[in-house]
C-alpha positions in Angstrom: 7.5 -35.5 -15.9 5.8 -32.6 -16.9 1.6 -32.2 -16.6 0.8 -30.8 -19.6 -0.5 -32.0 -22.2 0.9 -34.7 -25.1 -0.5 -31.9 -27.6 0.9 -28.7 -25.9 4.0 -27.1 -27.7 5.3 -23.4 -27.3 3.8 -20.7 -29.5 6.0 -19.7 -32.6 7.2 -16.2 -32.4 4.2 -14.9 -35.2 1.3 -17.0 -32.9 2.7 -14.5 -30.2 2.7 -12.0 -31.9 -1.0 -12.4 -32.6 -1.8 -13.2 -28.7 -0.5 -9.7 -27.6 -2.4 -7.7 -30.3 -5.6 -9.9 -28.9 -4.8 -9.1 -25.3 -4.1 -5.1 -26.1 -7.5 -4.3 -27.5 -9.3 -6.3 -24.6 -7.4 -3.9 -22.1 -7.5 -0.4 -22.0 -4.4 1.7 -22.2 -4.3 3.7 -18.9 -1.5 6.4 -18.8 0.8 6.0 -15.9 0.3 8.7 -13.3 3.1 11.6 -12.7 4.1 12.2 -9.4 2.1 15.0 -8.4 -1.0 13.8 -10.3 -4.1 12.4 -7.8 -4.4 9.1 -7.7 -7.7 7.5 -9.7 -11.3 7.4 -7.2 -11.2 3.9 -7.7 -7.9 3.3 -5.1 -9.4 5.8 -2.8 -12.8 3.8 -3.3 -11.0 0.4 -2.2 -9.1 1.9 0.1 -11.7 2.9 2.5 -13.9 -0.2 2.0 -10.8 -1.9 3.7 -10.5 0.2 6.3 -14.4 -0.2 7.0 -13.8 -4.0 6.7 -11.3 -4.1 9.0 -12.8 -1.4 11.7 -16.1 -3.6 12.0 -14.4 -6.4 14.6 -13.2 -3.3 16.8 -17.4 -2.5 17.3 -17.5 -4.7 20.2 -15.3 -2.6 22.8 -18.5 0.2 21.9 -20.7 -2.3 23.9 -21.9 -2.7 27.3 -20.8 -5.7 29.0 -24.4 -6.9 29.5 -24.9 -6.8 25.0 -22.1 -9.1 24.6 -22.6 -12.7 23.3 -18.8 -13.8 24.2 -18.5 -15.3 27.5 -14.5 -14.8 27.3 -13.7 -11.4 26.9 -10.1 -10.1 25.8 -8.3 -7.2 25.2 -4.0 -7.1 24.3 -2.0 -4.0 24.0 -0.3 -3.4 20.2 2.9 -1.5 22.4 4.4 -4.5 24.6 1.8 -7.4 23.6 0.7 -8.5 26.5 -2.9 -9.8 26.7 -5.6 -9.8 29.7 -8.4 -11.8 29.5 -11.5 -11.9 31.9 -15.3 -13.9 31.7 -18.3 -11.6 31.0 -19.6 -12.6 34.7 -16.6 -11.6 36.4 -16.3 -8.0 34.6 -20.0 -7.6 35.4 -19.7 -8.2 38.7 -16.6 -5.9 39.8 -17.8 -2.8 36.7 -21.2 -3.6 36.7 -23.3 -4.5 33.2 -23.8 -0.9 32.1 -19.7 -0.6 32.1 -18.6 -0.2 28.2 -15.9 -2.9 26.9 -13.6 -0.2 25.9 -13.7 1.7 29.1 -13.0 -1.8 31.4 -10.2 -3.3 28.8 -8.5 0.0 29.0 -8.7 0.0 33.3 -7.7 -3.6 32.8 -4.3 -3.0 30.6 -3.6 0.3 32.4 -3.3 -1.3 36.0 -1.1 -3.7 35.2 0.9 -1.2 32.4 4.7 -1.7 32.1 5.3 0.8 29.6 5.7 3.6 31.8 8.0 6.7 30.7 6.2 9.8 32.9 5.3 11.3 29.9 1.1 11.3 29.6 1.4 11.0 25.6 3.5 7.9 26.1 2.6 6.2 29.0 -0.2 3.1 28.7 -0.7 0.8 26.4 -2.4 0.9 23.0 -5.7 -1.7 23.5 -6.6 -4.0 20.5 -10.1 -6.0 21.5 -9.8 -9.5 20.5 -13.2 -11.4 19.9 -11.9 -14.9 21.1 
């Protein structure tokens, strides 16, 4: 069975004909770029309203322990996935409430760090602060 309607039928090749002309003057003609052409302000526009979308969760590891709401606090590393969490009490107490987010996640990942090569560029992990 099909749900459409008892009236429906397929358009006839001139009533096609007549639905593309419609649809071409409602759209603008844009020319296709060339390779070395720059591409249009309105993808560099959305672009970097994405980026500031997505950068606005990360805010959190620029906070002291003692101006977070979470109770839970964790942090994973992108590079081996491997997560750590901790309560906002106990990261308090042993880096006091002044201590940034950032600065304790990283400690946190780095003591217990697998990914260890001897190189300083590649040793650590990469922190991603998760807001549980």
């Amino acid at each position: 069975m099909t749900d459409r309607p008892a009236s429906w039928h397929m358009p006839n090749a001139k009533q096609m004909e007549k639905m593309a002309f419609a649809l071409s003057r409602k759209a603008p003609v844009r020319p296709a770029l060339v390779p070395n052409e720059d591409l249009p302000p309105e993808y560099w526009h959305a672009l970097l309203e994405e980026a500031r979308a997505k950068s606005s969760g990360s805010s959190i590891a620029a906070l002291p322990l003692s101006e977070i709401a979470q109770h839970l606090l964790r942090v994973s590393c992108r590079r081996c996935s491997r997560c750590v969490e901790i309560q906002k009490v106990d990261a308090i107490r042993l880096y006091g409430q002044r201590a940034i987010w950032k600065d304790v996640g990283r400690r946190l990942l780095d003591d217990t760090c697998t990914q260890r090569t001897g190189r300083h560029e590649e040793d650590g992990c990469w922190a991603f602060y998760d807001v549980p």
